[in-house]
MIPATI-726875 format. One line per field, with one value per residue (C-alpha): residue number from 1; x, y, z; residue in three letters. Coordinates in steps of 0.05 Angstrom, whole numbers, plus 5000, padded with zeros to 4 digits. Example, Ala and Ser with C-alpha at 12.3 -4.5 7.8 and 13.67 -1.06 7.14 Angstrom:
drenro <- (1  2)
c1 <- (5246  5273)
c2 <- (4910  4979)
c3 <- (5156  5143)
sevex <- (Ala  Ser)
REM end
This chain:
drenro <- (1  2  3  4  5  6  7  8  9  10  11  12  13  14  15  16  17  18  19  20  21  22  23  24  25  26  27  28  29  30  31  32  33  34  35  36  37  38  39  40  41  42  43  44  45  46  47  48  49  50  51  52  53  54  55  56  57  58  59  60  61  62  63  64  65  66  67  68  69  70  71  72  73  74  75  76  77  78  79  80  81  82  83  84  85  86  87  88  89  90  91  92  93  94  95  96  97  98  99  100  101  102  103  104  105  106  107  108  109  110  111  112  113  114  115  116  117  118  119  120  121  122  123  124  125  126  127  128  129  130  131  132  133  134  135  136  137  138  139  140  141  142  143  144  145  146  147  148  149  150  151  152  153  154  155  156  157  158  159  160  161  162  163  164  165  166  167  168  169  170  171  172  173  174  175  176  177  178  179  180  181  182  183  184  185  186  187  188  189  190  191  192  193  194  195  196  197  198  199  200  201  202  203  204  205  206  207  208  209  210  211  212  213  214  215  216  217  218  219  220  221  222  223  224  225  226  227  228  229  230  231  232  233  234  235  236  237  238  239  240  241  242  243  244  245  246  247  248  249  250  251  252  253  254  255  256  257  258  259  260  261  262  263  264  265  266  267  268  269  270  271  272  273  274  275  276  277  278  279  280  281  282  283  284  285  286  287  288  289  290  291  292  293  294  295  296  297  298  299  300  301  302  303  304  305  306  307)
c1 <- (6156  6222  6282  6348  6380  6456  6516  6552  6485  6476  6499  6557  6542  6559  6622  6612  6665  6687  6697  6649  6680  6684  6777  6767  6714  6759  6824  6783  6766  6832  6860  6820  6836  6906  6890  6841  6894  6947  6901  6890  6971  6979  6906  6906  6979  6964  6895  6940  6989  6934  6895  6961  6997  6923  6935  6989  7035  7030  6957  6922  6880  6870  6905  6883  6947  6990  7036  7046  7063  7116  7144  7163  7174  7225  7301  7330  7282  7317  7389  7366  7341  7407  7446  7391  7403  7485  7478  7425  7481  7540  7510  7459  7509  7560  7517  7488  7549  7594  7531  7521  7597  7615  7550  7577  7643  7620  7561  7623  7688  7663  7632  7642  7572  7613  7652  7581  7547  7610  7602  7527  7544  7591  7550  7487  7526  7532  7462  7445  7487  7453  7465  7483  7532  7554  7552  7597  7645  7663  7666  7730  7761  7745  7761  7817  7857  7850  7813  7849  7846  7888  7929  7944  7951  8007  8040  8035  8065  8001  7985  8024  7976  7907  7843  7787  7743  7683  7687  7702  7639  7665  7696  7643  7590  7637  7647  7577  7564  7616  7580  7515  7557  7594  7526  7478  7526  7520  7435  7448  7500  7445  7394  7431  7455  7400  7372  7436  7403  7345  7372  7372  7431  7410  7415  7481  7511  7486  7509  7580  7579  7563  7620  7599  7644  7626  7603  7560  7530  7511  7480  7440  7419  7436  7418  7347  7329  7353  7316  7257  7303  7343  7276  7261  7333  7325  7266  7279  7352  7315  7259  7325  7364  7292  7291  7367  7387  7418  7492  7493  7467  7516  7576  7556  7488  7477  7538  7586  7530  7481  7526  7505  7429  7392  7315  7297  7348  7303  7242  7277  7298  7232  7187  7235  7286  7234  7175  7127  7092  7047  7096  7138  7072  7061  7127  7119  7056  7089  7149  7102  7067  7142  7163  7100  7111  7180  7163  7111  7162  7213  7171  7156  7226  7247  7183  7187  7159  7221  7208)
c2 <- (5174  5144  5178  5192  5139  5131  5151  5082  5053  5112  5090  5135  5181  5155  5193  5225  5200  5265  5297  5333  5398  5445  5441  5378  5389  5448  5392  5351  5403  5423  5358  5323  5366  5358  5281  5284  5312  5248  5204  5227  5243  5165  5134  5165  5147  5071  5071  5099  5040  4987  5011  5019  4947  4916  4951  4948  4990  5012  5021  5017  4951  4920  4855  4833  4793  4790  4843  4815  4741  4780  4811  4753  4707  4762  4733  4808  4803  4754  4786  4860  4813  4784  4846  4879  4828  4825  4905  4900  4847  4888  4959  4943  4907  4951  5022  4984  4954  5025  5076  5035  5028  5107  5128  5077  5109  5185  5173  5136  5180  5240  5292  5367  5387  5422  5363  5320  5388  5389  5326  5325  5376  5337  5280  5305  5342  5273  5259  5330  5323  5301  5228  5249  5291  5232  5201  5246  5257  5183  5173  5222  5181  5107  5120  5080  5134  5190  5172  5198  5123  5090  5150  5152  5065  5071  5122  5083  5024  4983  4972  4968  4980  5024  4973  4979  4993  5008  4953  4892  4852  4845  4913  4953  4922  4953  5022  5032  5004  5050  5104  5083  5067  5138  5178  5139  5116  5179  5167  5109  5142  5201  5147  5101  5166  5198  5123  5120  5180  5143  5091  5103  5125  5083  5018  5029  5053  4994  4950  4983  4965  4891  4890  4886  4909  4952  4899  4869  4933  4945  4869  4875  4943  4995  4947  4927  5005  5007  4952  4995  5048  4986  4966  5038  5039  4976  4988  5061  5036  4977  5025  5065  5001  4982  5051  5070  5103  5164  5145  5077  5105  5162  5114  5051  5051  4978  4955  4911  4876  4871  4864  4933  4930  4935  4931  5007  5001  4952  4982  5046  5015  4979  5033  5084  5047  4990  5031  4981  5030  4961  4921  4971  4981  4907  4900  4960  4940  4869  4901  4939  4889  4850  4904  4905  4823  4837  4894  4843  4792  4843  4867  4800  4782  4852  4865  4939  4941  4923  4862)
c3 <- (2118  2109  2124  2079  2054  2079  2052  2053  2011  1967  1893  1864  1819  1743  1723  1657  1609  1584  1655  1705  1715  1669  1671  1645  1593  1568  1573  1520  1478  1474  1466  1417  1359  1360  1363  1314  1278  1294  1276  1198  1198  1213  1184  1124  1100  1122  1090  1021  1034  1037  0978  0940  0961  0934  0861  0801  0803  0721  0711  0778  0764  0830  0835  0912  0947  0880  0906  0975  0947  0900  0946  0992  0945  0911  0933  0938  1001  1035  1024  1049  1108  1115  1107  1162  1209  1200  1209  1269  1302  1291  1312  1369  1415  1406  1413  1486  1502  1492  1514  1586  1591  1585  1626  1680  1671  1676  1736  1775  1761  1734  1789  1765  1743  1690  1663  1663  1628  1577  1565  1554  1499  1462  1466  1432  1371  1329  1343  1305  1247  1190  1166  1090  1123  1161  1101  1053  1111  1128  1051  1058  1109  1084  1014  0976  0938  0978  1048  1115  1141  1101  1100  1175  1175  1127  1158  1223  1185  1192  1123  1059  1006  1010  1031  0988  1047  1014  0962  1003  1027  1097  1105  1070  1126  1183  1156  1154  1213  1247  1224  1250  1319  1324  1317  1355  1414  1448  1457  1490  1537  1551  1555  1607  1642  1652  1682  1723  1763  1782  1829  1899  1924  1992  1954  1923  1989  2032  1984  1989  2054  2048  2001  1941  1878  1818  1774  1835  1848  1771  1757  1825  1829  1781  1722  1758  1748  1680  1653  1623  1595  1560  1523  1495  1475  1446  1407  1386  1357  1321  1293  1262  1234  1197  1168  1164  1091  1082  1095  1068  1005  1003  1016  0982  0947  0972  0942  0935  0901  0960  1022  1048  1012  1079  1075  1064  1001  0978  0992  0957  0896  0889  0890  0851  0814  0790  0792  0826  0879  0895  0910  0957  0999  1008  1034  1080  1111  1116  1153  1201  1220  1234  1271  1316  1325  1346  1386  1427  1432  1465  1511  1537  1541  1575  1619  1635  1707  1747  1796)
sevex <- (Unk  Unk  Unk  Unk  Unk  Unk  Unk  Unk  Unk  Unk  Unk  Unk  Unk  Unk  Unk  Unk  Unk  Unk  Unk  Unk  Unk  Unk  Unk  Unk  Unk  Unk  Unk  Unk  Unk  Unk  Unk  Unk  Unk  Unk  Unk  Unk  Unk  Unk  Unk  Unk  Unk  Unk  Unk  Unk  Unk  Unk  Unk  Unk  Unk  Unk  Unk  Unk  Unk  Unk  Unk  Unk  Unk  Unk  Unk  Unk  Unk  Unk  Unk  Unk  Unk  Unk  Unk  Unk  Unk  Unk  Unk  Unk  Unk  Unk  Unk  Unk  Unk  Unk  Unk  Unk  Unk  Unk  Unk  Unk  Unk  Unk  Unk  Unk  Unk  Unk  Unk  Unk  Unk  Unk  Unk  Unk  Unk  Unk  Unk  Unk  Unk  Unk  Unk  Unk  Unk  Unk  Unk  Unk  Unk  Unk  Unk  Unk  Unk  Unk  Unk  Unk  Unk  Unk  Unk  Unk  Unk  Unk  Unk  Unk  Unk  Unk  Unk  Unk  Unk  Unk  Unk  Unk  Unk  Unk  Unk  Unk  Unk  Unk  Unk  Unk  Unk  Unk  Unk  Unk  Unk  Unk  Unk  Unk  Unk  Unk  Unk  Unk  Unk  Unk  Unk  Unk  Unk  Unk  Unk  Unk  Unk  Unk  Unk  Unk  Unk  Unk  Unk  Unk  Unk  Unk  Unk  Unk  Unk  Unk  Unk  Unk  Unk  Unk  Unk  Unk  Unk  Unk  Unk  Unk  Unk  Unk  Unk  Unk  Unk  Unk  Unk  Unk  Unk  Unk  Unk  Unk  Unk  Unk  Unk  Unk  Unk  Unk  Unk  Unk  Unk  Unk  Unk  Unk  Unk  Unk  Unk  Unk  Unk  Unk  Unk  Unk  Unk  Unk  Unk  Unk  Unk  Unk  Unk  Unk  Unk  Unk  Unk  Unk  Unk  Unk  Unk  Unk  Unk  Unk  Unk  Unk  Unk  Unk  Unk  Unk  Unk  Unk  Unk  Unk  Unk  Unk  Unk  Unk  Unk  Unk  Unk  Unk  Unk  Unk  Unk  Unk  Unk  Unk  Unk  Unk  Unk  Unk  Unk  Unk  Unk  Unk  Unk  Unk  Unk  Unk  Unk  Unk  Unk  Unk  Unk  Unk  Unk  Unk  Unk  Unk  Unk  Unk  Unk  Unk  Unk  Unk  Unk  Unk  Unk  Unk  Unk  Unk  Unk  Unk  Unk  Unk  Unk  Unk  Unk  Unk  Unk  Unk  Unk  Unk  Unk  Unk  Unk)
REM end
């Protein structure tokens, strides 16, 4: 009669894939619901999209790649591209540039819990406000006749006569790019901040005593932790520029001409303006599947395990 087979030769038992006990059975039940859920909230809109892009807009009749080679061979396409990419350059840099430099500034100088707390607070109240409010309010200040900045230049002797702000090609790109930077600046800040917390106080200590300065200790160490958090920043701010429209509609509709016509303009006045529901899905799907290319390529240039 043989005896009992060992423990180190005994095969482990297969692992069912929904769980063995009965916490994690109940976890799935739970859970799959709500993604079920997800899944037709984000399926069935793309499913729509595809089926529309693949149709005319007027009567329905199904017209297979028509709408897609329309809508890149349409030249309004390649100046909301232009105006996206002059508006990703100008606001991207600058939100980074100005969110790392004040979070760098408050982790180093600031220590009262109440000062950071206060100005937590401050910083998340332009995030809240909604962009057509943004909108209407900057139109107030950057207006030619009666807008507070030309106002305050003149009386400061700056300028002589009002600037069209909102009517120049080159100016009308900054003001609503300034809007874009005044709101979303403040994410980055929380963002980098928060990251700032992260890094071993050990690290930056030691390397205090080796000598090394400020900007040292950020490019070595501080910046080696924030790495990741500079990729979601990167690619949540992106995301935004792609679908940004609220305040550049309120303040310039796209105009002059199509300086400030960014790609959801486009998309907007294709669908609604020109009526041609296939075309605007053809470019949508063709801009998703962009974004997800330039998403890849990111994350390949930023890896977001530090070394």
């Amino acid at each position: 009669m043989s005896g009992p087979v060992p423990a180190a030769l005994q095969r482990p038992a297969r692992r069912s894939r929904f769980g063995d006990t009965p916490q994690e059975r109940l976890a799935y039940r739970l859970l799959f619901p709500v993604l079920g859920i997800v899944f037709l909230i984000v399926l069935l809109p793309f499913l729509v999209a595809i089926a529309t892009s693949l149709r005319a807009g007027g009567d329905g009749e199904f017209v297979g790649a028509q709408n897609y080679a329309r809508a890149l061979s349409d030249p309004r396409l390649f100046d909301a591209l232009r105006a996206t990419g002059t508006y990703a350059l100008i606001v991207l840099p600058t939100q980074i540039l100005l969110g790392m430099a004040l979070a760098l500034l408050v982790h180093r100088s600031v220590r009262s819990p109440n000062v950071r707390a206060s100005i937590y607070v401050l910083a998340i109240v332009p995030i809240v406000i909604p962009p057509v409010g943004l909108g209407v309010i900057a139109r107030l200040i950057y207006a030619p006749d009666y807008g507070v900045l030309n106002h305050l230049l003149q009386l400061a002797g700056i300028i002589e006569r009002e600037i069209p702000w909102l009517s120049n090609p080159t100016t009308a790109m900054l003001s609503v790019a300034s809007v874009d930077v005044w709101q979303w600046t403040p994410f980055v800040y929380l963002v980098m901040f928060a990251g700032l917390q992260t890094v071993p106080r050990e690290s930056v200590e030691a390397a205090q005593v080796d000598g090394a300065n400020w900007w040292q200790q950020f490019a070595h160490i501080e910046l080696h932790y924030l790495r990741p958090l500079l990729l979601l920043v990167l690619f949540l701010r992106l995301a935004d520029v792609l679908r940004v429209f609220d305040h550049i509609f309120v303040l310039t509709g796209g105009g002059p001409g199509t300086t400030t016509q960014l790609l959801s303009l486009h998309l907007y006045r294709v669908a609604f303006k020109f009526f041609n529901t296939g075309e605007a899905a053809a470019l949508a799907i063709v801009v998703m599947v962009g974004v997800s290319l330039l998403y890849s390529g990111v994350v390949r240039l930023l890896p977001v395990e530090p070394d």
